[in-house]
N, C-alpha and C positions, 0 to 999 in steps of 0.2 A: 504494500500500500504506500500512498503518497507518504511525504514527510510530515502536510498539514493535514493528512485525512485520516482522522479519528472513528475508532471500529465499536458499535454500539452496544450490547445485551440487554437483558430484559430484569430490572427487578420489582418488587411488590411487595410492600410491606404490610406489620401484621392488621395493623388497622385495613388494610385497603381491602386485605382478602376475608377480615369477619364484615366491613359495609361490602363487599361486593356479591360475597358469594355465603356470608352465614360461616365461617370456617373460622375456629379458632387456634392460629397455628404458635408453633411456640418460641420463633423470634421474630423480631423487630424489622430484621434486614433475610430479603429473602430473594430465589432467582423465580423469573418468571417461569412459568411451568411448560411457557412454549419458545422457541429461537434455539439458537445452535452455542457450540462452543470453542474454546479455540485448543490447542494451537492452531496456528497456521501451518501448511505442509513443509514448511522449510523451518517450522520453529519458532516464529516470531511469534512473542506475547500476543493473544486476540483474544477475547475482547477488550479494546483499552479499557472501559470503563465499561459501569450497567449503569442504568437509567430507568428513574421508574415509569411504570406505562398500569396498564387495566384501568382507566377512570374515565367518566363520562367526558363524550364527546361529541358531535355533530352528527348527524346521518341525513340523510333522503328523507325529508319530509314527506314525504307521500306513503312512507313506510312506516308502521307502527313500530312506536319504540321498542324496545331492548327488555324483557320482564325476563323473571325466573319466579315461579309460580310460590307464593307463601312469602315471598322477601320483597320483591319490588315491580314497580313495573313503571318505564320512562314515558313521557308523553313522545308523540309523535316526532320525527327530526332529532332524539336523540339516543346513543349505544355503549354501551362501554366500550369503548378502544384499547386492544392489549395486544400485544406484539412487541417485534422491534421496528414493524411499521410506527409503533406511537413511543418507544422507549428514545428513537431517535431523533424525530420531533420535539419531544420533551429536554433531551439533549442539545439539541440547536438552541431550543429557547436558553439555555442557563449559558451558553457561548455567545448568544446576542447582548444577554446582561452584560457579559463580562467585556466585550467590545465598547459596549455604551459605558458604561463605567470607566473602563481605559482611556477614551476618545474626552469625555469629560477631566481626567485629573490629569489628561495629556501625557499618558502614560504607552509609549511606542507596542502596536501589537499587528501581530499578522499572522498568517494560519500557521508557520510553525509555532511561534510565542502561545499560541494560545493552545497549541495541541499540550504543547509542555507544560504550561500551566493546571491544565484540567488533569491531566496523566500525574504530576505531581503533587498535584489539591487532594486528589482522589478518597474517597474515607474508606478504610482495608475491614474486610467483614474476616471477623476471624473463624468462622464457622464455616464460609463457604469456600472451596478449593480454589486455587490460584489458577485452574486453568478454567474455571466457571466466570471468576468475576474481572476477572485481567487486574488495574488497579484499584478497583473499588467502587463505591459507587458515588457519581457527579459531585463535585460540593463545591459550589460556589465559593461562598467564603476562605475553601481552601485554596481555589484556583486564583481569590485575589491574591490572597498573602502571598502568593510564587511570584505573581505579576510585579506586586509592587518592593520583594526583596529582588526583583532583578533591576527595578530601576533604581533602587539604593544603592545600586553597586553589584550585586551578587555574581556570581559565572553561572552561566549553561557551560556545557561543556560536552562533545560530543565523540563517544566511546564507541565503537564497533566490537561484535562478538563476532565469532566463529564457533561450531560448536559441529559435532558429530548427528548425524539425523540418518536414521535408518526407520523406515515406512515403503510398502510395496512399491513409490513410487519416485524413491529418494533416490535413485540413480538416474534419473531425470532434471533434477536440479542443477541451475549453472557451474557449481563445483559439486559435481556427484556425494551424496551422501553427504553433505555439510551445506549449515543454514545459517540464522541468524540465534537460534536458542541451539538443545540439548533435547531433540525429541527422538526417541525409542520404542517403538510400539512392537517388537520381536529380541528376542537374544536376551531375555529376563527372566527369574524365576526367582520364586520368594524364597529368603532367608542368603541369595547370593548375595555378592558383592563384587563393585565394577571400579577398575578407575579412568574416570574421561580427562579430557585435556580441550579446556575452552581458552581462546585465542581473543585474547584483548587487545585492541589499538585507540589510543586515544589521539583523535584527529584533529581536537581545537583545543585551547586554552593557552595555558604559560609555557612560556617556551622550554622550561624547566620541568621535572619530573612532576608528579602529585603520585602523593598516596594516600590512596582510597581505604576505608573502613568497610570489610565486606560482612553482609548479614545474608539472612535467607528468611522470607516470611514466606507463610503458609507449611513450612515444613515441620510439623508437631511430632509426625512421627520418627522427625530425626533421620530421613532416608537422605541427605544431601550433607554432606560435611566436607568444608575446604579451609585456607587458612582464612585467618580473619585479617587480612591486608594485601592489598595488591598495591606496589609501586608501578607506573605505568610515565613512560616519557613520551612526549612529544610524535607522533608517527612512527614508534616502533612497536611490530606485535610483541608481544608479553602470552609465555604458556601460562593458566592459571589451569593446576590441577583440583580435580574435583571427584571425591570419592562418593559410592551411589551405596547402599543396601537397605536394598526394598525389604518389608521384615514380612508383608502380607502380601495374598493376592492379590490385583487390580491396578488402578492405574497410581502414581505417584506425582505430584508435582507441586513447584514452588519455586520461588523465585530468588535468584541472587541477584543482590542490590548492592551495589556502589555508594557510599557515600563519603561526600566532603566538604569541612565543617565552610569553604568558600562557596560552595555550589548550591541555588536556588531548590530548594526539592532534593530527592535522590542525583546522582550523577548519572546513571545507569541501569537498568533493569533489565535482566534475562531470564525467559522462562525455561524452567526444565522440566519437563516430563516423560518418564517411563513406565510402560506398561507389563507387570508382573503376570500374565496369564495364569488361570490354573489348569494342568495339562491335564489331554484324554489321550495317556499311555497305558503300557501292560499295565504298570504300576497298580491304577484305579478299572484296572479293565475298560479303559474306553469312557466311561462314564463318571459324572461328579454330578451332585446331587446337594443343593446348596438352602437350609432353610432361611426365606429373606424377610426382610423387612421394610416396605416400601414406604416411604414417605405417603405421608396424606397433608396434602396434593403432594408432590412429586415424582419423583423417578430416582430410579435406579440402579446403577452401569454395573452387571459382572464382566467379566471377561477370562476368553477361552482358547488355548492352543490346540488347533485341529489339525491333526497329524497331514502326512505325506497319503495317498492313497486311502483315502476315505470316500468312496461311494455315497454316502447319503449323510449330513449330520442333522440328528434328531434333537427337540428342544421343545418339552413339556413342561407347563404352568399347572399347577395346581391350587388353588385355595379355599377358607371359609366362606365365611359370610358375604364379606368384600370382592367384586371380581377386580383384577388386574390386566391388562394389555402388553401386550409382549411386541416388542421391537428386535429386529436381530441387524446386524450392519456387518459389513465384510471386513477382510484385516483393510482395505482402501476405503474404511467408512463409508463406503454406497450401503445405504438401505436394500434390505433381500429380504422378498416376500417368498417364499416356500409353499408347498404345498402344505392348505392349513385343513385343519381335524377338529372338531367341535363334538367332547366329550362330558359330562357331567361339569361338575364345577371344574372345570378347565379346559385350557384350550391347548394341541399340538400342533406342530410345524416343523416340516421336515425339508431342508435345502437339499438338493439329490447334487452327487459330484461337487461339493463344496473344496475352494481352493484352500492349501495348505497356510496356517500364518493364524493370527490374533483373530478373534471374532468379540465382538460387543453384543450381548444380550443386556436391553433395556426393559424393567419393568417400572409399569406406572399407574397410578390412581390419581385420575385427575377426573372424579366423577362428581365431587363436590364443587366443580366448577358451571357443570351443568344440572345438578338437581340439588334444592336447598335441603338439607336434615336438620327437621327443625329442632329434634330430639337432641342431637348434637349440640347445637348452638347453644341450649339451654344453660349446657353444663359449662364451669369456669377455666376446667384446666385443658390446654390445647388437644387435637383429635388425637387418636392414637396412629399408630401407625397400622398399614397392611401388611396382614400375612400372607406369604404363598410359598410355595414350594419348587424350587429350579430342578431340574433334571436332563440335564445334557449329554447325550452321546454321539461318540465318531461311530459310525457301522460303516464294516464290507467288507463281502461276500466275494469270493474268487468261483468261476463257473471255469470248470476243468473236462474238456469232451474227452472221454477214453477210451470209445470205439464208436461205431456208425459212420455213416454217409448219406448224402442226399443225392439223388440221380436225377437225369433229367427226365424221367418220364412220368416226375409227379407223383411214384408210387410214394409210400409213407417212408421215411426214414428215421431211423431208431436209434439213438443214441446214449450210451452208457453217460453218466454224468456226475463228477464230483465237485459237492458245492463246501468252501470251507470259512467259515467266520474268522476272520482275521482279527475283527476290533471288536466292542462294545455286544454283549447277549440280548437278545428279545427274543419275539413271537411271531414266528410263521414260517417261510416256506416257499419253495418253487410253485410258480402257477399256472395252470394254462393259458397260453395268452395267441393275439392273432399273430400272422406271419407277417414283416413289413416288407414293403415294396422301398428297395434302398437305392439310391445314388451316390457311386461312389469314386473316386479320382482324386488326382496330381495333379497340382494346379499352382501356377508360378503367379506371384504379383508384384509389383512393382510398388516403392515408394510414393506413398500419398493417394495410392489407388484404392478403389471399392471393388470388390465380385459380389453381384448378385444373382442367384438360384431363386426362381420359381416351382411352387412345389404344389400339386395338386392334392388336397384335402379331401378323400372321400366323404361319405356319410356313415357316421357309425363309426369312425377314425380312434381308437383306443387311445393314442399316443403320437405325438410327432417330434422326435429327436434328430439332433444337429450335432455332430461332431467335427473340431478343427484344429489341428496338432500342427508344429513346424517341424518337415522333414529337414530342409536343411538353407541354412538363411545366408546362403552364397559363400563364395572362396574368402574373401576378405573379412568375413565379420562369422562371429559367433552365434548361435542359437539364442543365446542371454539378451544379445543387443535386438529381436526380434520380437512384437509383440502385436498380432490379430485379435483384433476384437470380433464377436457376431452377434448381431443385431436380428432378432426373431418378429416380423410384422405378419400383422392379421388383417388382409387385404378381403377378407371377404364379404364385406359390406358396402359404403359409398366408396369410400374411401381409404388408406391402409393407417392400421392404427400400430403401436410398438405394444408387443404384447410378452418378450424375455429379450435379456441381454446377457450376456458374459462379456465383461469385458477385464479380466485380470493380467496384471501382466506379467505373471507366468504360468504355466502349464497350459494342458492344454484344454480349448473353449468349449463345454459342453452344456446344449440348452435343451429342456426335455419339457414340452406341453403335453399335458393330461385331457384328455378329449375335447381335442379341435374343435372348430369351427368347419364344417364343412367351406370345400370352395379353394380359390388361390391365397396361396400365403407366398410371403417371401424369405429370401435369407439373405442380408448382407452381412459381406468378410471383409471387414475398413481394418486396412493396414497401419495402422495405431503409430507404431513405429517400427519400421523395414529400413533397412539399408539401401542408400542408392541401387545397386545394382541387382536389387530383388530378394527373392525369398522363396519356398520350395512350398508348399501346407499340403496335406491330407483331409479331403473335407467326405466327408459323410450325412447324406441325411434320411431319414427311414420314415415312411406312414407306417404304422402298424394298424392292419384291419383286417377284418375275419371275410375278406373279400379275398386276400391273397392267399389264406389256408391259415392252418391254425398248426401251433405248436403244442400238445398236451405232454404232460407231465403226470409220473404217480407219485404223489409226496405230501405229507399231511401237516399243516401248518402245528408248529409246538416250538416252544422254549429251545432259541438256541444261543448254547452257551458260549463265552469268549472261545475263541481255539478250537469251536466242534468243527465236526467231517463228516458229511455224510451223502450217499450217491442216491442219485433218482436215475429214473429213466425217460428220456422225451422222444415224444413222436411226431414228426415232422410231417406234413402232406404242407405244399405250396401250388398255388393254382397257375403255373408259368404263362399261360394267356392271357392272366389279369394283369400284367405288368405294361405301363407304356414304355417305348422308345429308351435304352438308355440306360434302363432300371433293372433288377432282380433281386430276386429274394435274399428277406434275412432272417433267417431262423435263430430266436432267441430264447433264452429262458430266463423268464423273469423270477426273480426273488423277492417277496414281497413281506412287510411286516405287517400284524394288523394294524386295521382301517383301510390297506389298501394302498398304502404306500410304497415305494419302490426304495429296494434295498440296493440291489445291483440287478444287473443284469450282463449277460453276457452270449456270443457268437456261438452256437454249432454249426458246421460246415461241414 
């Protein structure tokens, strides 16, 4: 971001949330319950500041106002506004004061003085994590006292970090792997311990050394410890080592701060964040199983190491009285919607071919925001919080053909078959399923180019999977430096709508829709990042429908264990004339857990 362009978040305090919404929470200074978080992908401190929002504001008069039934109800033309559409408006406003105030005591200001000012006013919530609220939240009156110690004399002074960043996407950065903070979302585990090396230059001030006073807020649990001084001269970097041990699961962060006793505010602020996952190895068998406790209103963050070669990762909510809402985001924080399961008081969701690396499960109860308890509100001491129950596993199945063949004359083919559980235990089994009509080929692409495959949809379409691997991504560049994305559209209506994506950038791309849309669909292969001179890929895509023939299996869905082994046998008949132009059968055997979901699956041939 700019030098002057200051980064928003949302906060609401406890008054705003018992007048707005009946809820009695249990502090003063709180984050909104909607908007994002930082860091930034290279590490930079985000959000500078929060700002409060949720309070009445203007709407469309022609629309009735804003009620929640039992608590309030607005006249016509006005809503409550809550966002960081209104956290940041409400932030401009406290920058227009502080403009008009400077402009009147003739006190020199312009969008960096004044980013500096509010980032060093900032009031620091001790409660809330350092990578929730950036400096704190707005305060006026502290952003004068900066303004008006810099025109008494005071220094800015302007410091550069260097710091290590490793995230899916951090070898993409103008210096690979190194940003403006210390952000880690892989290579952690609770109870280790790391040593980093952040890279200080101070680029303005006296022409002579300073030595800085270093501190670290937000770190309570003590996971960041470095010396407490850094001498730093004029335009030379300076290593400042900096030891890490995360003690628990999840994410870690805080901030190291600069200061000196000439300098307006802080001198400098770096954020550091590292992500401790809890792993699904032999260890836990695949699976960890977490009793939580969610904030009311809030959210939740666990976080999950999902192995190499995991087919499907499974991720069950359970709770009382209270429901909760489950979020799940990939180790590149894209949100991933799975195939979802709707059970008694809980909800499952299962991502099929999940890429290897960190995963973020968010839980949240933010149901007090849309319906008043009035039983609640009665009482004096804040809400409790919600209970639920995590339950996470890596699963997969390796499908092993140990004799049979399919012939071309469409008789049945019969196949010996060993299925063996690799990761995480449940429930079921091989199933009979249709035979897919496949497209399958070598296909070279070029830098900055698209391949798009049309793919006809029968009716009655069981399954429509995409596969896309790089075979080999030219003489001059590595596999590593090559990354295809695929884009899955649902063209069978007016228009083509985006219905799966994969786009990580490593391994390889697999997109799996559960009963299509009849009709044309599409597949685009956007070559992400490819080297000049191209790239090799393997694409595959298969309809599965009981038009092309069916694959049956004998095998009875049951409990299976980490490490079990056991053989079925499938029978093959495909119908070779239902195939168009181009295409031929794929005889698969699907593994399924209950509900219906897909575990793995795999090729007899």
């Amino acid at each position: 971001m700019g030098r002057g362009v200051i980064g928003i978040g949302g906060h609401e305090s406890k008054d705003n949330f018992f007048m707005n919404h009946g809820v009695r929470v249990e502090h003063d200074d709180n984050l909104l319950i909607t908007g994002g978080y930082g860091p930034m992908g290279d590490g930079t401190l985000k959000p500078d500041v929060i700002s409060p929002s949720n309070y009445v504001s203007t709407w469309l008069g022609f629309i009735e106002g804003r009620s929640m039934a039992g608590l309030f109800e607005l006249p016509p033309g006005y809503t409550i506004a809550g966002g960081t559409s209104t956290a940041t408006p409400t932030a401009a406003g406290a920058g227009a004061l502080l403009i008009s105030a400077a402009r009147q005591a003739g006190i020199p200001i312009d969008p960096y003085r004044l980013k500096y000012a509010i980032t060093r006013g900032a009031r620091w919530v001790p409660h809330i994590a350092a990578y929730k609220q950036g400096n704190g939240v707005v305060n006026v009156s502290g952003a004068w006292e900066i303004l008006e110690a810099l025109e008494a004399g005071a220094l800015a002074v302007e410091i550069e970090a260097r710091a290590p960043v490793a995230t899916p996407y951090s070898h993409m950065l103008p210096t690979p792997h190194t940003g403006s903070g210390l952000y880690e979302r892989s290579g952690w585990t609770a109870g280790g311990r790391g040593e980093r090396t952040v890279t200080l230059t101070r680029m303005s001030g006296p022409s002579g050394a300073m030595t800085f006073d270093v501190s670290w807020q937000g770190n309570e649990h003590g996971t960041y410890s470095s010396p407490l001084t850094v001498t730093l001269p004029l335009g030379e970097p300076v290593d400042f080592p900096v030891t890490v041990t995360p003690a628990g699961h999840g994410v870690h962060t805080a901030h190291l701060t600069l200061d000196h006793e000439d300098v307006a505010g802080y001198a400098h602020r770096m954020h550091a964040a590292i992500v401790a996952p809890e792993p699904l190895n032999a260890a836990n068998e695949y699976t960890a199983k977490n009793e939580v406790e969610v904030p009311r209103p809030g959210m939740k963050s666990l976080f999950f190491d999902v192995p190499e070669g995991a087919t499907a990762l499974k991720i069950e909510v359970t709770w009382g009285e209270r429901p909760v809402t489950l979020g799940v985001f990939r180790p590149d924080t894209r949100g991933q919607r799975g195939e979802m399961m709707q059970g008694g008081p809980g909800i499952t969701q299962v991502v099929p071919n999940p890429v290897a690396g960190t995963w973020e499960v968010r839980l949240a109860d933010i149901a007090d925001t849309r319906t008043f308890d009035w039983e609640q509100a009665k009482k004096e001491e804040p809400v409790p919080p919600t209970k639920a129950t995590l339950t996470v596993s890596a699963l997969a199945v390796d499908v092993e053909v140990v004799t049979g063949k399919m012939d071309d004359s469409a008789d049945p083919g019969i196949h010996q078959v060993w299925l063996t559980n690799r990761m995480a235990a449940f429930e079921g089994g091989a199933v009979t399923t249709a035979v897919g009509s496949a497209r399958r080929g070598y296909h070279r692409i070029a830098a900055r180019e698209q391949d798009v495959y049309e793919v006809e949809v029968l009716p009655g379409s069981e399954a429509l999977m995409v596969k896309v691997g790089v075979v080999d991504a030219g003489a001059a560049a590595g596999a590593a430096r090559v990354d295809l994305d695929v884009y899955v559209f649902d063209c069978t209506g007016d228009e083509c709508r985006a219905a799966r994506v994969d786009g990580d950038p490593v391994g390889d791309e697999v997109v799996i829709v559960h009963d299509p849309a009849p009709g044309m669909w599409k597949v685009v292969v956007d070559a992400a990042s490819v080297p000049e001179e191209g790239a090799t890929y393997s694409y595959l895509d298969v309809v599965f429908n009981a038009a092309y023939g069916t694959v049956a299996v004998i095998d009875m869905p049951q409990e299976r264990a980490s490490g079990a082994r056991w053989t079925t046998t499938s029978h093959g008949w495909a119908a070779m004339a239902a195939h168009a132009q181009g295409r031929e059968p794929y005889l698969g055997v699907v593994v399924e857990g209950g509900g219906g979901y897909w575990v793995g699956v795999g090729e007899v041939r």
